[in-house]
C-alpha positions in Angstrom: 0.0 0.0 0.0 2.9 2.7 0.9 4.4 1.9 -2.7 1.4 2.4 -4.1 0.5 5.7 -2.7 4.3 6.8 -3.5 3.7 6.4 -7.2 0.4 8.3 -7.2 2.2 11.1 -5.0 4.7 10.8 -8.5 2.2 11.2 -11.3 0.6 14.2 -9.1 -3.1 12.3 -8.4 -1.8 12.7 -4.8 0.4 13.5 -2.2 1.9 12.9 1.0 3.7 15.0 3.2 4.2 15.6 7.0 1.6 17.2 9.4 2.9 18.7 12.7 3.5 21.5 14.9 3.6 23.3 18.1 7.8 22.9 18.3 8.3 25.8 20.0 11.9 25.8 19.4 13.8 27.8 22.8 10.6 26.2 25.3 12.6 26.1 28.8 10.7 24.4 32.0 11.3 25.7 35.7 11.4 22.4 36.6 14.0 21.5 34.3 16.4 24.4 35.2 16.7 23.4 39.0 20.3 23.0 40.2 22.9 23.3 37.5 20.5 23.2 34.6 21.6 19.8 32.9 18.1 18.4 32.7 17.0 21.5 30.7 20.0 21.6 27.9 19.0 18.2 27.4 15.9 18.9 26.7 16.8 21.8 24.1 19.1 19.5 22.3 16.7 16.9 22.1 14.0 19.2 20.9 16.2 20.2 18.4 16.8 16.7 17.4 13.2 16.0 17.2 12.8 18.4 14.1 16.4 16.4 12.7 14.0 13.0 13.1 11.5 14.8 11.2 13.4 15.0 8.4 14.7 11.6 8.2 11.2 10.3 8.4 10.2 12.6 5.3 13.1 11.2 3.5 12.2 7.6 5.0 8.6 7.8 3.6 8.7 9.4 0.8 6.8 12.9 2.3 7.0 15.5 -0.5 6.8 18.3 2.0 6.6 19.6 6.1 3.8 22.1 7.0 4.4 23.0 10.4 0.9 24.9 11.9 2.2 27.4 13.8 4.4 27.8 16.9 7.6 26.5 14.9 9.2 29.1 17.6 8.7 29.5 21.6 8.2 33.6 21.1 9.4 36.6 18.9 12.2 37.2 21.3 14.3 34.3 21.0 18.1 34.8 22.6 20.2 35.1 19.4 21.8 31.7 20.4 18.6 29.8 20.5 17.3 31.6 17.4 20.5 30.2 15.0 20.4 26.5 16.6 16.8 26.5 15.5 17.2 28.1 12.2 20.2 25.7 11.3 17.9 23.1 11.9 15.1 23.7 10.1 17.6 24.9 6.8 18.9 21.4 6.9 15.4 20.0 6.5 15.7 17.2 3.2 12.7 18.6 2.0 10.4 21.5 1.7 8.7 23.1 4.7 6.3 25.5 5.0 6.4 27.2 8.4 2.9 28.8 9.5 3.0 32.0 12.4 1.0 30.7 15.4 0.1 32.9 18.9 3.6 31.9 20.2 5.2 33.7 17.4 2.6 35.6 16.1 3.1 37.7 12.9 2.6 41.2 14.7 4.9 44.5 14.3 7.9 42.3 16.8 7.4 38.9 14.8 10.3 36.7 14.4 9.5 36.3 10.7 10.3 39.8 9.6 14.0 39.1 9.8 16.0 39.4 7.3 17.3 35.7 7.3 14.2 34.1 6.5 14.3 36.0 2.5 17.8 33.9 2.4 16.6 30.7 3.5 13.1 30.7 1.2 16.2 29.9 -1.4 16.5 26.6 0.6 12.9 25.4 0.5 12.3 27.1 4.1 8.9 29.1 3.3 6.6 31.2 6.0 3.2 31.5 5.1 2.3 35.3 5.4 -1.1 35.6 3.6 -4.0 33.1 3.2 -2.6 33.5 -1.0 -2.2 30.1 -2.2 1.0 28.6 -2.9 2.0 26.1 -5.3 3.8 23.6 -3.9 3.9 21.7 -7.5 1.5 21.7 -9.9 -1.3 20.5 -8.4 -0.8 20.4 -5.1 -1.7 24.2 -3.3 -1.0 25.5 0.6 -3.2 27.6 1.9 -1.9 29.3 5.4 -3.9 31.7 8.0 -1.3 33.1 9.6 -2.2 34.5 13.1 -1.2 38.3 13.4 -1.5 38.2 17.2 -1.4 36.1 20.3 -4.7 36.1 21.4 -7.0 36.4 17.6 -10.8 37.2 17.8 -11.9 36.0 14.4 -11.9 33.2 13.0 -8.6 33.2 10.4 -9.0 30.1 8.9 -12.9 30.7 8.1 -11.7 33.8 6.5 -9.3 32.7 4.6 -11.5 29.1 2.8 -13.8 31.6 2.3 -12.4 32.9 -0.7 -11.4 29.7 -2.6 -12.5 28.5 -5.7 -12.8 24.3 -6.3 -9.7 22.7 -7.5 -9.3 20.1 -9.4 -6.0 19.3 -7.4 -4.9 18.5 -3.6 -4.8 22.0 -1.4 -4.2 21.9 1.8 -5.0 24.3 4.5 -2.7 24.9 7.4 -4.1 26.8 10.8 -3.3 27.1 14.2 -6.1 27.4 16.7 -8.8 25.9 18.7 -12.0 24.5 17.6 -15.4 24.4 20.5 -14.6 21.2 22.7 -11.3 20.7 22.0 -9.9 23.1 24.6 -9.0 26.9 24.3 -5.7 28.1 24.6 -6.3 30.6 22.6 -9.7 30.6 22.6 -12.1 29.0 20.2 -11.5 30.2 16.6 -11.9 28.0 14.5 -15.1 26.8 12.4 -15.9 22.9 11.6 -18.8 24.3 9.2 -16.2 26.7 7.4 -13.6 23.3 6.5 -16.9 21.3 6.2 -18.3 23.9 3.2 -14.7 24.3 1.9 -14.5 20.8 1.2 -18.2 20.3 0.2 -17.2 22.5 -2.4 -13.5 20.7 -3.2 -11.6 24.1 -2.3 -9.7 21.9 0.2 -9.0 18.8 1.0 -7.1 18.5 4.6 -6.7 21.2 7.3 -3.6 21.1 9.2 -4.3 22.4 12.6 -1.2 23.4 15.9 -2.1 24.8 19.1 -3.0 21.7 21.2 0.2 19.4 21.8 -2.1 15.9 21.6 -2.5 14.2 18.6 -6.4 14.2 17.5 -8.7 13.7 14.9 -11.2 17.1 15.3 -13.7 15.9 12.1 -16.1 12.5 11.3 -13.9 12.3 7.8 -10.2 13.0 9.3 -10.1 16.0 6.8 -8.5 18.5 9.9 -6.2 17.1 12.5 -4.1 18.6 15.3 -0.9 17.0 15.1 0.5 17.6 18.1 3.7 18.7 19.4 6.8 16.1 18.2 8.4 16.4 21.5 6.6 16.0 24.7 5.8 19.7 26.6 3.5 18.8 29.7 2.0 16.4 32.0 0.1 13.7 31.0 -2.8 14.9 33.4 -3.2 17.7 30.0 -0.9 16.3 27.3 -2.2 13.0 26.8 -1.2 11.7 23.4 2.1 13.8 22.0 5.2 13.4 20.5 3.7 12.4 17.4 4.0 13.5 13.4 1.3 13.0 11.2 2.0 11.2 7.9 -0.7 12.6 5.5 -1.5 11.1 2.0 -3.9 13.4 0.7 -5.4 13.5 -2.8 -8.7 15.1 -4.9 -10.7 12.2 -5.0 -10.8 10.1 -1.4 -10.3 11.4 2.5 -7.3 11.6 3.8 -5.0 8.5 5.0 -3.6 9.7 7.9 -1.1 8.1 10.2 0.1 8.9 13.4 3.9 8.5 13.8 5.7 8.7 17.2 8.9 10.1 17.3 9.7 11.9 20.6 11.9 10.8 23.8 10.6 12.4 26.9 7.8 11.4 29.1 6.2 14.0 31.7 4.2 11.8 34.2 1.7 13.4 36.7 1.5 10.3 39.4 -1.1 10.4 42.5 -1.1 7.8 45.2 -2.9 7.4 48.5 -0.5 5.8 51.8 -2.1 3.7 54.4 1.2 2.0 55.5 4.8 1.6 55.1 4.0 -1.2 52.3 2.4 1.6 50.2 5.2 3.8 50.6 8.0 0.9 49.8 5.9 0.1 46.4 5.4 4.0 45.5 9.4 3.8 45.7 9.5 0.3 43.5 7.3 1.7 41.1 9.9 5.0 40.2 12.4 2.5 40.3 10.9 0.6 37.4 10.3 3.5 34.8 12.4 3.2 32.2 14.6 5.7 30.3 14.4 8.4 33.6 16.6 10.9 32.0 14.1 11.7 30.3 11.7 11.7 32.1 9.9 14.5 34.7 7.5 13.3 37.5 5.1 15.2 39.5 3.6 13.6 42.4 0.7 13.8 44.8 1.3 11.1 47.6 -1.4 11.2 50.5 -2.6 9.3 53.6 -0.7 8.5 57.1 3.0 6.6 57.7 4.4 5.5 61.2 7.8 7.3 62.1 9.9 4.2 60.1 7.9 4.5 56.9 8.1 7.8 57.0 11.9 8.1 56.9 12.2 5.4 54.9 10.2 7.1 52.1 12.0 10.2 52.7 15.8 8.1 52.3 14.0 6.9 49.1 13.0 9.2 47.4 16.2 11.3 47.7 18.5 7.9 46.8 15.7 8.3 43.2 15.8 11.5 42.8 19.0 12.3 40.6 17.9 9.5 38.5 14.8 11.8 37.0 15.3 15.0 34.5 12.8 16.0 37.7 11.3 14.6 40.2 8.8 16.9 42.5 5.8 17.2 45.0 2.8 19.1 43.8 2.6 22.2 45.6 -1.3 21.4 46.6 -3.1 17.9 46.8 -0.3 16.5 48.5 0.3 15.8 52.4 1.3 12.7 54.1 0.7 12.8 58.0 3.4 11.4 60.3 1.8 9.2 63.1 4.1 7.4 65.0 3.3 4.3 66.5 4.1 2.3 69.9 7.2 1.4 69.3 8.7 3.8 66.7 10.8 5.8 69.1 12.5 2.6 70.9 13.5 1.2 67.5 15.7 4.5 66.5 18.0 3.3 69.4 18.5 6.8 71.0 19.6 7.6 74.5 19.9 11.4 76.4 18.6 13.8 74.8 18.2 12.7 71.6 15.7 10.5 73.2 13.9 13.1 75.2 13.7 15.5 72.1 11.9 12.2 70.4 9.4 11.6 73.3 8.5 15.6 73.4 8.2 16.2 69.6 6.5 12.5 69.5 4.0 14.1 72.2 3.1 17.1 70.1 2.0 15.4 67.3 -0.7 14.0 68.9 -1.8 16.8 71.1 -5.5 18.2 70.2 -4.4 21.8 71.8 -1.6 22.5 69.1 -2.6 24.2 65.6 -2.8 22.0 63.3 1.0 23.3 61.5 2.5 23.2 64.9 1.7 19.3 64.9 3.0 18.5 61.5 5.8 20.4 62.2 6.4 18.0 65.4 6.3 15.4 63.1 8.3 16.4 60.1 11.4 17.5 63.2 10.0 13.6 64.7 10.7 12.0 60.9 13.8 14.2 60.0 15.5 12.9 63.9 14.7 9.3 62.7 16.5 9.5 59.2 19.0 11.3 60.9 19.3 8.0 63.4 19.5 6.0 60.5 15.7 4.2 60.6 15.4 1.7 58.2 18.6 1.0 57.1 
């Protein structure tokens, strides 16, 4: 089947080309620049190589052509260093790509697109769609951009610009970057299923390339418009839940799109809950980060609730920072997440203390559990209680 839609893509009945956006070339996370910032140049570098794999898979499929819908850059005021690692990139692209302004780097009065630099590299097959003209890609086979001119749009771009077309007898393809009702807003609802559904009643168009959300999804009943998704993972998966993907688009005048999603991207941003009634929870809370694979790359967020005696306590504690340096991150929520030290009969005579070591235990032991104290004056007692035990060594 791939050879056979090659050959039409030849004899221009068809094409096929790659769908994706949202790169966002320069992103930086908070959480990845804690410490000495490794985690984060990691991440650049392999965002950067995520376009690189783009390319390879064009050249590996046979993909004519990359429309990227918008957000191909993190803002309009890149550092200079960030801007020419990008840019070299994208000019060593194997084939063609059309780059489309999004809200990130919107094509206002500051846009990144007026410089110069982007004239020169048009010579390279690097193109930025301006306008909502048409533009022959080969003969028969037309993009059509809508270009946002500002971060936050209050018309509907793309409408506006299918409005306008005539029916061709080729393959056009409409690239956009925006939100349509029920598929979230973040930056706001813009853009009509009616106005794609007319345009291709009417054979004006025949797929809609859509950035703005980074998970992959199908927004029509006929798979004629598509978010592609970011190619490299930006978020938790409590929001992003299905990115990292490319979209491999055959497209031609006379059937719906084939369209298939292709995974290419590295990191994996979990957002983990779990609820503690014992020291067994807590030891397989710590197996389970010890089995994820590839933790490099990967960035947890965690919401851990419920009650621990003194010895689970510190041993979760000792666990987690023996895990830690494993993860790009590894962090508590700031909200949601509380575990409540109780100690139990018992817990102060196994940290083997004497003096008063021992009588600091017995007193901070005694304010955890009494009813006068606020309510941050007895978790306090028992944070000092569980940071006296791991200093005692409980556990090991």
């Amino acid at each position: 089947m791939d050879e056979q839609r090659v050959s039409r893509a030849a004899d221009g009945s068809a094409v096929r080309f790659l769908h994706t956006s949202d790169w966002q070339l320069g992103m930086t996370r908070w959480f990845l620049r804690e410490g000495d910032g490794e985690a984060q140049a990691r991440y650049s570098a392999d965002r950067l190589e995520a376009v690189r794999r783009l390319g390879r898979l064009a050249q590996e499929r046979g993909a004519e052509f990359i429309v990227v819908a918008g957000d191909v850059f993190e803002s309009n005021t890149l550092p200079e260093r960030d801007f020419q690692r990008a840019l070299d990139v994208i000019r060593e692209l194997p084939v063609p790509v059309y780059l489309l302004p999004g809200n990130h780097d919107a094509l206002d009065a500051t846009s990144i697109y007026h410089r110069r630099v982007f004239d020169e590299v048009a010579q390279k097959g690097v193109h930025v769609l301006r306008d909502s003209e048409p533009v022959e890609v080969r003969p028969g086979v037309e993009i059509v951009g809508a270009p946002l001119t500002s971060r936050a749009p209050d018309t509907d771009v793309l409408a506006e610009a299918l409005a306008g077309l005539e029916p061709t007898a080729g393959v056009r393809i409409a690239v956009a970057h925006g939100q349509v009702a029920g598929f979230g807003a973040e930056v706001g609802e813009t853009l009509s299923l009616d106005a794609v559904a007319e345009a291709v009643g009417k054979r004006a168009v025949h797929y809609v390339a859509v950035g703005d959300s980074h998970s992959t999804q199908q927004l029509d009943d006929a798979g004629r418009m598509w978010f592609s998704g970011s190619p490299e993972t930006t978020d938790y998966d409590d929001k992003e839940r299905h990115s990292g993907n490319v979209l491999v688009v055959d497209a031609s005048p006379d059937a719906e799109p084939l369209v298939e999603v292709a995974h290419i991207g590295q990191w994996n941003f979990r957002a983990m809950e779990r609820d503690f009634a014992g020291v067994e929870d807590a030891r397989a809370w710590l197996d389970e980060l010890r089995m994820l694979t590839d933790k490099s790359r990967t960035c947890v967020k965690y919401s851990l609730r419920g009650t621990l005696n003194l010895i689970g306590s510190a041993e979760l504690k000792r666990g987690m920072e023996e895990i830690a340096p494993s993860f790009a991150a590894l962090y508590r929520r700031g909200s949601g997440s509380e575990v409540t030290v109780v100690p139990e009969d018992g817990d102060i005579t196994s940290l083997g203390l004497n003096g008063f070591p021992l009588d600091a235990a017995e007193q901070l032991k005694a304010r955890t559990a009494d009813g006068a104290l606020a309510d941050e004056d007895r978790r306090a007692a028992a944070d000092a209680l569980g940071l006296l035990a791991r200093l005692a060594g409980t556990g090991k």
